[in-house]
Structures are given as structure tokens and as C-alpha cells.
C-alpha positions in Angstrom: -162.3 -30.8 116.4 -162.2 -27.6 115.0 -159.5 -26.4 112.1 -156.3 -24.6 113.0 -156.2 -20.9 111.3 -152.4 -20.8 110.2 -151.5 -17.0 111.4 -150.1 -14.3 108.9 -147.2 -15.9 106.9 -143.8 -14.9 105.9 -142.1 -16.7 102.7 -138.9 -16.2 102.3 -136.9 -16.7 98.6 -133.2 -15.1 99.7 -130.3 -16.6 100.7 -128.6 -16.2 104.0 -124.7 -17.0 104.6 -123.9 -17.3 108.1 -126.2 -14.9 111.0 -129.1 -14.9 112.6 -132.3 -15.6 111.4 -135.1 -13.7 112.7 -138.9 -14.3 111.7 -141.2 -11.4 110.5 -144.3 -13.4 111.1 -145.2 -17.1 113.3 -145.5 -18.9 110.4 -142.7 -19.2 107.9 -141.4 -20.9 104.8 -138.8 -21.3 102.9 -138.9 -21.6 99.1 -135.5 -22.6 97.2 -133.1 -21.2 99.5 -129.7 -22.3 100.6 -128.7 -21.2 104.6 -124.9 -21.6 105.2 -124.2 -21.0 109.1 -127.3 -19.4 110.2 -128.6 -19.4 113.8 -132.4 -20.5 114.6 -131.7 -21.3 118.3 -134.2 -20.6 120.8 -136.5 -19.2 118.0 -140.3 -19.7 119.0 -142.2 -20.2 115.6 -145.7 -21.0 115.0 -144.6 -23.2 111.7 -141.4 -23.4 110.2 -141.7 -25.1 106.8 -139.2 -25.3 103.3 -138.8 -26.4 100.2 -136.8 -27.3 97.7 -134.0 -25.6 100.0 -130.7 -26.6 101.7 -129.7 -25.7 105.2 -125.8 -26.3 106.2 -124.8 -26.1 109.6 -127.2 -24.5 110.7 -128.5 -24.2 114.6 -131.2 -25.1 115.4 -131.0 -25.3 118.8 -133.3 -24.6 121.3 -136.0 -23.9 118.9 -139.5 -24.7 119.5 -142.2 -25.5 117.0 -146.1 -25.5 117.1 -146.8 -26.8 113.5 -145.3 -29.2 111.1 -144.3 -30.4 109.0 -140.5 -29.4 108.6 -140.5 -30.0 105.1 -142.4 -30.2 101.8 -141.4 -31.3 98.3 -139.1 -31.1 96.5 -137.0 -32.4 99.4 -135.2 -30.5 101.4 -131.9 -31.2 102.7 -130.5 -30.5 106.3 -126.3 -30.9 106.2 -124.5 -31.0 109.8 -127.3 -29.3 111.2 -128.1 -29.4 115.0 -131.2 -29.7 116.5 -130.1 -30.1 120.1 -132.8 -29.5 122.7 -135.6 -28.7 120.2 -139.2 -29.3 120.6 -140.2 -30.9 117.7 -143.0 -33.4 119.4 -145.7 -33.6 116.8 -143.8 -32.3 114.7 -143.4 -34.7 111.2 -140.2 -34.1 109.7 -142.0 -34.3 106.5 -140.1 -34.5 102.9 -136.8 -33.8 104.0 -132.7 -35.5 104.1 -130.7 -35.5 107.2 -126.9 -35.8 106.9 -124.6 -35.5 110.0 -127.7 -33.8 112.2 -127.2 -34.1 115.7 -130.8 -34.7 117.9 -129.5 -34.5 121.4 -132.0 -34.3 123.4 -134.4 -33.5 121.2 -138.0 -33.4 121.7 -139.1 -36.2 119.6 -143.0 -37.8 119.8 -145.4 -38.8 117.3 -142.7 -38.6 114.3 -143.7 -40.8 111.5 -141.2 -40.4 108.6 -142.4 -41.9 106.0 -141.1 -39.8 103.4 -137.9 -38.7 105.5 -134.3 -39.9 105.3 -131.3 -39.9 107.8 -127.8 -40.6 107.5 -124.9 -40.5 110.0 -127.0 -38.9 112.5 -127.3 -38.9 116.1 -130.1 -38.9 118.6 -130.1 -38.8 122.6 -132.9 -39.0 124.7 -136.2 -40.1 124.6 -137.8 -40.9 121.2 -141.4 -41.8 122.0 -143.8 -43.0 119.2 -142.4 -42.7 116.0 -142.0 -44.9 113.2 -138.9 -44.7 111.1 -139.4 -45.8 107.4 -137.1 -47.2 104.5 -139.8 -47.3 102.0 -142.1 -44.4 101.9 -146.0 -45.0 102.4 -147.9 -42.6 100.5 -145.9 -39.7 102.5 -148.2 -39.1 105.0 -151.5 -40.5 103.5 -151.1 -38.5 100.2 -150.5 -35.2 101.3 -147.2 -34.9 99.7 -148.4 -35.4 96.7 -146.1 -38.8 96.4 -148.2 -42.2 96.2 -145.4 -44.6 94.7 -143.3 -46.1 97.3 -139.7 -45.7 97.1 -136.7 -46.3 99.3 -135.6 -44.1 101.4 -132.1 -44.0 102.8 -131.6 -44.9 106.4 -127.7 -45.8 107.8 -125.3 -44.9 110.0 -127.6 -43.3 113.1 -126.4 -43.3 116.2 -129.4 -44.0 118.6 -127.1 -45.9 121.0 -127.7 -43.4 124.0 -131.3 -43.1 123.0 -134.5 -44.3 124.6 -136.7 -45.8 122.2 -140.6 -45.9 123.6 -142.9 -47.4 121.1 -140.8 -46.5 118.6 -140.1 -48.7 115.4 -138.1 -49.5 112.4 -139.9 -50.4 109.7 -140.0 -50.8 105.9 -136.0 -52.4 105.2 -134.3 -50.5 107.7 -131.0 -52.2 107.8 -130.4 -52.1 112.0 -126.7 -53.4 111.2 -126.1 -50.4 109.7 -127.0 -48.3 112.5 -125.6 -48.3 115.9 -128.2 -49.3 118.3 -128.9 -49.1 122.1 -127.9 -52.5 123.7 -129.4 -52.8 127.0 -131.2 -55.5 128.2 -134.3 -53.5 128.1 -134.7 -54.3 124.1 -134.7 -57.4 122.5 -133.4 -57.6 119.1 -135.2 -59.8 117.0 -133.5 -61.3 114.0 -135.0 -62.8 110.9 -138.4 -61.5 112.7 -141.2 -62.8 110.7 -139.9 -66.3 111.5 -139.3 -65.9 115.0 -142.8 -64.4 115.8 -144.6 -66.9 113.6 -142.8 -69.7 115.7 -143.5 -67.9 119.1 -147.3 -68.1 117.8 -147.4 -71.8 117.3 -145.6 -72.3 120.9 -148.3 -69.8 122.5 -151.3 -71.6 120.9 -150.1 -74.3 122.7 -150.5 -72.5 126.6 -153.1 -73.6 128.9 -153.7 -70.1 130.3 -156.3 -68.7 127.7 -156.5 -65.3 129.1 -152.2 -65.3 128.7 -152.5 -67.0 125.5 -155.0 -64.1 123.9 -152.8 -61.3 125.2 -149.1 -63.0 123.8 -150.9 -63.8 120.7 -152.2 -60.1 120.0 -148.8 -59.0 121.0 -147.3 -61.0 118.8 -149.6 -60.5 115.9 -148.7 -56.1 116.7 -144.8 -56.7 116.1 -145.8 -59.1 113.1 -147.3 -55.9 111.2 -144.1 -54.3 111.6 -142.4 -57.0 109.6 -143.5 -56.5 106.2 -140.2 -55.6 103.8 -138.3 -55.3 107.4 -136.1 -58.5 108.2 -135.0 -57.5 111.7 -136.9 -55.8 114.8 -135.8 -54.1 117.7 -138.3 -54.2 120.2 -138.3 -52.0 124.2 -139.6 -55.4 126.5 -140.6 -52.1 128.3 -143.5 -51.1 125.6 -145.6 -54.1 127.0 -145.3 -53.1 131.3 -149.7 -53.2 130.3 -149.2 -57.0 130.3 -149.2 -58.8 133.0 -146.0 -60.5 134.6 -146.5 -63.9 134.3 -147.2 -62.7 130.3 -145.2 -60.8 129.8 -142.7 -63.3 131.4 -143.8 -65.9 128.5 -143.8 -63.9 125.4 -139.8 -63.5 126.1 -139.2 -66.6 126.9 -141.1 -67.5 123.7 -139.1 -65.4 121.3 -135.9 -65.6 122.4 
């Protein structure tokens, strides 16, 4: 797989209260700005990176980006900005603070935000393989420059009218403090680690080998998710590859 050649860039340095933003080149960045107000919607942008920069109710609506990620260090902070309707799949929102952003129906795949933090957000729609992190891993293998772990701040989302496909919390995300969706597609597992080594030692136990080797390597996936994270929320609809009379079992074993 060959390289991507970024196209001809455009860094901006200047402040902008309130208007619309409109880009001189596909890719653009941001260095140590503050954006009060501005309109991105609909914007088609190749890359749209920052820095060290604040954006404040800003619209980002509609927009649609090729290349990420959103942001680089020093962090950037998005306050009350909305995001409704983007395409942001692929897209890793990189080094970067969301306060009071709104993600309706958002394009959101393949996130893993490792180095990202969210408060008092909300998110609608589908939210397919992503990882949400309260401790940050290396920030994306290193390339943030950031290779101690710290927290990361993660409370008060609302993902109640979201749907969650292959999509975890991880690293002491606190899932009381966040309002969750309460189907009876997910199962919420409490004090996780427990409950999943428990469902092991009752699965050892099943006659079926075949049933027994899939449970066990399902079990053994969400266990990885449990290290410094006390509670899981898990979509039963993430294993339809097992089959019934499995999947059937591995329910029955951890509840």
C-alpha cells in the first residue's frame, strides 16, 4: 500500500470571530488560534487538522473529511461545537477536548481516542468500531509524541440514542457517569473481570467442545477490555457470527 501525497497546504495563525470559514487549499491547519462562531458546515476538506487552538461554537456541520487526525498537540479544545451529520469515519479525533459537542448523526467508524477527551457530549446514531479511552496508550502508537499514560477525562456523554457496534469503553471509563443506551440489545456487565472469569470456569465445564472453544475465545476478547476498566457494556448483537445455541449460552453464562 502505497503513501498518501498530502495536497498543497494552507496554515492558518489568525483569529476569526464569528463567519464563514472558507479554505484556500484541501489540506488545512490550524496553529494557536481561537474561532468564536465560525461556520465549517458542508465544507469538503482533504485534512482539517489544529493545534494548540480553541474552537467555540463553532459548526461543523455537514462537513466531510478525507484525512485525520482532527487534532495534534498541544491539545486542542472544541467548546459547544456541533458536528451534526459529519463524515468523520476514519477519521481519529486525535489530541483534542470535547465539551458540550453535539455528534448527531455523525459519521463515526474506526475512532480510537486514545489521547481524546469528552465531556457533556452527545452522540446519535451509529458509532461503529471505536474504542473510547480514559487512560491514554501511547496516543496512537507514538505518533503524538506522548508515551506516558495519563487519564483522560470522560463523563457526562449522552450516547443513550446511539447505536454502539463493536464499539468499547475502556481504560477507567466510569459508565455511571455517562448516560447509556438501555435496550435489551446490550448487556451491561458490572465488576467485569469477575463476571467473565466466572462465566470461563462454567464454560469449561460444557460438553459441546466446538460451543465451549467459541464462548471461551469470546470471553477471553471482552476480558482484554477489562484492564483498569471495572464495568463493560457489551451489543449481544456484536457476536450474530456465533452460532445460536452459543450464543444462547455465553448469556445465560454471564448474566
Amino acid at each position: 500500500m502505497g503513501v498518501t501525497t498530502p495536497p498543497e497546504g494552507q496554515v492558518v495563525r489568525d483569529d476569526l470571530d464569528g463567519g464563514r470559514f472558507e479554505p484556500q487549499a484541501p489540506d488545512v491547519r490550524f496553529e494557536r488560534v481561537t474561532f468564536r462562531g465560525v461556520d465549517f458546515s458542508g465544507l469538503r476538506a482533504w485534512r482539517l487538522a489544529a493545534s494548540d487552538s480553541t474552537f467555540e461554537n463553532c459548526d461543523f456541520s455537514d462537513l466531510r473529511v478525507e484525512h485525520g487526525p482532527l487534532a495534534l498537540p498541544p491539545r486542542v479544545l472544541y467548546r459547544e461545537c456541533r458536528f451534526d451529520r459529519a463524515d468523520l469515519r476514519h477519521i481519529d479525533p486525535g489530541h483534542a477536548r470535547f465539551e458540550g459537542c453535539s455528534f448527531r448523526q455523525t459519521g463515526i467508524e474506526e475512532w480510537f481516542a486514545y489521547c481524546s477527551e469528552f465531556i457533556g457530549c452527545v452522540f446519535t446514531g451509529k458509532i461503529k468500531s471505536c474504542v473510547f479511552s480514559a487512560t491514554s496508550i501511547d496516543c496512537a502508537g507514538g505518533f503524538f509524541g506522548l508515551r506516558r499514560k495519563k487519564r483522560l477525562q470522560f463523563r457526562g456523554n449522552d450516547f443513550r440514542e446511539a447505536t454502539l457496534v463493536d464499539t468499547s469503553f475502556v481504560g477507567g471509563i466510569d459508565l455511571d457517569a455517562q448516560l447509556l443506551p438501555d435496550s435489551s440489545q446490550y448487556l451491561r456487565l458490572n465488576h467485569a473481570a469477575q463476571r467473565i472469569a466466572a462465566a470461563k470456569s462454567l464454560a469449561r465445564e460444557l460438553s459441546d467442545a466446538q460451543a465451549r472453544d467459541l464462548i471461551i475465545g469470546a470471553l477471553d476478547a471482552l476480558a482484554d477490555d477489562t484492564d483498569e476498566q471495572r464495568d463493560l457494556l457489551v451489543n449481544k448483537n456484536d457476536y450474530d457470527d456465533l452460532p445460536p445455541q452459543a450464543q444462547q449460552a455465553l448469556w445465560r453464562l454471564l448474566e
